[in-house]
Phi, psi and omega in degrees: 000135184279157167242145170277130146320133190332301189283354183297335183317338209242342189243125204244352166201179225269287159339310185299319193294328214266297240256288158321315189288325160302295199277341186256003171083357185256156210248174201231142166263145170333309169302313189300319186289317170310331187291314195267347162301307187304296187331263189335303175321297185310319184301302185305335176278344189267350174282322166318255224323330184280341179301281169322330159284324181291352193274318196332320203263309266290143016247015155280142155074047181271187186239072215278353185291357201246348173233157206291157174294334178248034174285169181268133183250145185192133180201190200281000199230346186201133198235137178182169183241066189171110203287008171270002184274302196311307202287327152306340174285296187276008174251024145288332184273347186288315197273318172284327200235128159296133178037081101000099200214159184200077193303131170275095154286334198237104181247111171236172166223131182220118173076224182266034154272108179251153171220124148256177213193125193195205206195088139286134173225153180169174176230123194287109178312042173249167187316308184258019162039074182253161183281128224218136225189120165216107165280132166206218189184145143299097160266125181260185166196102206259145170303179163270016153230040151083042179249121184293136248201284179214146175216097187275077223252152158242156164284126149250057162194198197236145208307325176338294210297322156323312205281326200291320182308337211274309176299297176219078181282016159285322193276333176256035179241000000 
């Protein structure tokens, strides 16, 4: 049976560990750092998997316990701190825009980094209900206790092109 080392006691991932270790001059034994590698690694895969699941429901039933209470938020229409801001954004869009859909094609992780790559959609509660199509990606950022932090979406097309779908949705598919 491994026993953690004195400093392992104190810490939850491997960045945190790294970091104590820089400034206090004090070591880590080899297990403890794999032990605490592995954590980290797993908190990230289960942030994926839940991740995969929430585009799956979106913007319902998400899984907001996986983010810090001040995360940052940022996409082309709204910049903001506060995961009760996030969770009105998203049951305004539940509420507002018909069939909501929020495709994953890509999900990766490198550290405490995630990026997806993905297809927001819906349909505008207007007379001719056209169908609204923003292909982007997603940057996350997670804490050292395997909490998102910030999250950051881009468009790959321009707030223009939206308005233009909004206008002459014969012209945008």
């Amino acid at each position: 049976m491994l026993r953690l080392c004195r400093a392992a006691l104190f810490h939850k991932s491997w960045t945190v560990v790294s970091k104590r270790m820089n400034s206090a001059g004090s070591t880590i034994c080899y297990s403890c750092l794999k032990i605490l590698e592995k954590w980290f690694i797993k908190s990230a895969m289960d942030v994926i998997q839940i991740l995969k699941e929430d585009y799956q429901r979106f913007p319902v039933n998400q899984t907001y316990s996986i983010y810090a209470e001040d995360v940052y938020f940022q996409d082309p229409l709204n910049s903001f701190r506060s995961l009760e801001r996030y969770k009105q954004m998203l049951a305004f869009i539940g509420t507002w825009f018909i069939k909501p859909k929020l495709d994953l094609h890509d999900i990766r992780q490198s550290e405490n980094k995630i990026e997806t790559q993905w297809t927001l959609s819906w349909t505008t509660p207007v007379p001719w209900k056209p169908r609204i199509a923003i292909p982007g990606w997603s940057k996350l950022k997670l804490n050292s206790d395997g909490l998102i932090t910030s999250h950051i979406d881009y468009w790959r097309c321009s707030r223009l092109d939206v308005v233009k779908q909004h206008l002459f949705p014969w012209n945008s598919r």
